[in-house]
C-alpha positions in Angstrom: 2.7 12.9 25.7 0.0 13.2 23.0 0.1 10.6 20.4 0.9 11.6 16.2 -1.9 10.7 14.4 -0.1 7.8 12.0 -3.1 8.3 9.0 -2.2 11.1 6.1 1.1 11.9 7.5 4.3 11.6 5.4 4.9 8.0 5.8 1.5 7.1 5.6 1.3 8.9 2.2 4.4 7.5 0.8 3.1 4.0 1.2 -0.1 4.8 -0.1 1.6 6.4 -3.7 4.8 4.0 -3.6 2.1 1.1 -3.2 -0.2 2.7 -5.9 2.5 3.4 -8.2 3.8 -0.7 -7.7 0.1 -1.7 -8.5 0.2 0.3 -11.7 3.6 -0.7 -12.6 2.4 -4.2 -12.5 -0.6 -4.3 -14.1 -3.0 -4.5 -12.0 -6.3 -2.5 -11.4 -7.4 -2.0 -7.7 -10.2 -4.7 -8.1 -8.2 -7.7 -9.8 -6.4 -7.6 -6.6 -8.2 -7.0 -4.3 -10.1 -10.1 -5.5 -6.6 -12.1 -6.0 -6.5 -11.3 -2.5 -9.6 -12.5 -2.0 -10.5 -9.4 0.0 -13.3 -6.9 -0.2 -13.8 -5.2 -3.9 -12.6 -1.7 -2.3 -9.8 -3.2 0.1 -7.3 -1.8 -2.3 -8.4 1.1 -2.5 -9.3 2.6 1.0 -5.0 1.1 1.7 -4.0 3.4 -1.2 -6.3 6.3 -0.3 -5.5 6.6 3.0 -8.8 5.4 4.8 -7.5 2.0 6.1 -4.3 1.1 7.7 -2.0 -1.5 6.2 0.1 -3.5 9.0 3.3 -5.4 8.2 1.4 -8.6 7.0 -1.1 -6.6 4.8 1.9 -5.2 3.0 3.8 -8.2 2.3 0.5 -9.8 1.1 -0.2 -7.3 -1.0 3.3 -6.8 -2.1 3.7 -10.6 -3.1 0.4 -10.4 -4.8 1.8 -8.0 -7.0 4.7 -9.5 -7.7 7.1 -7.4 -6.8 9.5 -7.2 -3.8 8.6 -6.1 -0.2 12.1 -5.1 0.9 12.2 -3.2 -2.8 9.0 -1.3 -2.0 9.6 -0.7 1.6 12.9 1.3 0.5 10.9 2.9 -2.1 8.5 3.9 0.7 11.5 5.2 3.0 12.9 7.2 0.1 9.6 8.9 -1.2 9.3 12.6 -0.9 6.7 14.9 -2.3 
């Protein structure tokens, strides 16, 4: 059985524009927090354009960071369509 690729499909992009539009929502530009992270200048950035994975931890760090809700975003994220 051949594997789905799990980067730029649906889900995949939902995060990326639900976690994009919670950054912007809050404030934040992709640099403040990736350094409020204390992560790599671009670490927001390849998450929200598709070009590094977020895992479960990643997200609820990030989330946090932000201030806003994981379980909030993560419905957001299951209820995004194009």
């Amino acid at each position: 059985m051949a594997r789905k690729p799990t980067l730029r499909n649906r889900r995949h992009l939902a995060m990326q524009r639900v976690l994009r539009a919670t950054r912007v929502e809050r404030g934040y530009k992709q640099r403040e927090l990736s350094e409020k992270l204390g992560r790599a200048s671009n670490y927001v950035t390849l998450i929200e354009t598709g070009q590094r994975r977020c895992d479960i931890p990643e997200f609820f760090e990030l989330v946090e960071a932000i201030g806003a809700d994981p379980v909030a975003v993560f419905t957001r994220i299951a209820q995004w369509s194009p």
